[in-house]
N, C-alpha and C positions, 0 to 999 in steps of 0.2 A: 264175743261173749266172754265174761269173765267170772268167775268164782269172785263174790262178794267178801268174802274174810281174807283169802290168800291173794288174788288180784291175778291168780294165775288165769291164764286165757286162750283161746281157739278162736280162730275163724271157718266158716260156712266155706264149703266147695259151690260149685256154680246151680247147685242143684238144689242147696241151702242144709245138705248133711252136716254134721258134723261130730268129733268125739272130745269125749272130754273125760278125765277120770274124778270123781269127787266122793267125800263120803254123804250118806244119807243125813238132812237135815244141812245139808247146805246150799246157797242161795245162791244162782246163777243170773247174771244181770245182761241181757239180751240189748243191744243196742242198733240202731242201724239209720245212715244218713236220710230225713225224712218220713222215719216211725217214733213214735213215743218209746222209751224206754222200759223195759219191762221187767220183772223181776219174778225167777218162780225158787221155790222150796225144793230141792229135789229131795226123794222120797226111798222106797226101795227099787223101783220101775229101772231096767232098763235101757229103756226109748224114749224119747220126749219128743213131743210135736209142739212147736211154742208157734202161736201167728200173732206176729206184728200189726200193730193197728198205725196207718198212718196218721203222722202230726203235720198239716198241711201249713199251721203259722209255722214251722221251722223249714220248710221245704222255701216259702215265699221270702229266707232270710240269706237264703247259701246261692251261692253262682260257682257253678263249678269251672274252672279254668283250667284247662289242660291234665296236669298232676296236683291243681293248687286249689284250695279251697278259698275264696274271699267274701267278703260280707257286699251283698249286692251295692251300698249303698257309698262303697271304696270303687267302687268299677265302674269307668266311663268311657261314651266309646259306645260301638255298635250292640246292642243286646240282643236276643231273641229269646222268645219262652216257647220250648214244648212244656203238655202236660203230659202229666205220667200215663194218661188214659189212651196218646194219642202214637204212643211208644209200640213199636214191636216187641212184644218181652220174649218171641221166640229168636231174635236174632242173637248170634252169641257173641258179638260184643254190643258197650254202650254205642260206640261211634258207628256202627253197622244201622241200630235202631234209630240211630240221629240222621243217617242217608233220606233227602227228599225232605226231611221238616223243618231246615235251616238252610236258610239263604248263604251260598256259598261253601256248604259245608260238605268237606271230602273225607271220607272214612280212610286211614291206611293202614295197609295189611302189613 
């Protein structure tokens, strides 16, 4: 997430808190791999609870590879798709949630 005039920015802890210091009447722009972008006004408040809507054509564009992000359509070679619906979201990492729904696929701790 980034303040839209200054470009200053934070990122979300695993829980999806985060802080950020700004003045009132400034625009924070919420981003995240496979949600639509968002943008809110911040006001006098606070606290802010922003929920992301996901953007499912950007999700069907991105292949995530390791630390490296590539465009599906650059990458050849064995594929597999989870969906996000078939994910543990209580595992605490991705490669934990990916255990069992990828063919070959070893989590390391």
């Amino acid at each position: 997430m980034v303040e839209k005039q200054t470009r200053k920015g934070t990122v979300t802890d695993a829980t999806g808190q985060f802080s950020i210091e700004v003045n009132p009447g400034s625009t924070l722009v919420f981003s995240s791999v496979g949600f639509a972008t968002q943008e809110v006004v911040v006001g006098s408040q606070l606290t802010l609870t922003v929920r992301l809507k996901e953007d499912v054509n950007q999700l069907s564009e991105v292949v995530a590879v390791g630390y490296q992000t590539l465009r599906k359509s650059d990458v050849t070679g064995a594929i597999s798709n989870v969906k996000a619906r078939e994910l543990n979201i209580a595992a605490p990492t991705l490669g934990q949630a990916l255990v069992g729904k990828l063919a070959g696929f070893r989590s390391r701790r």
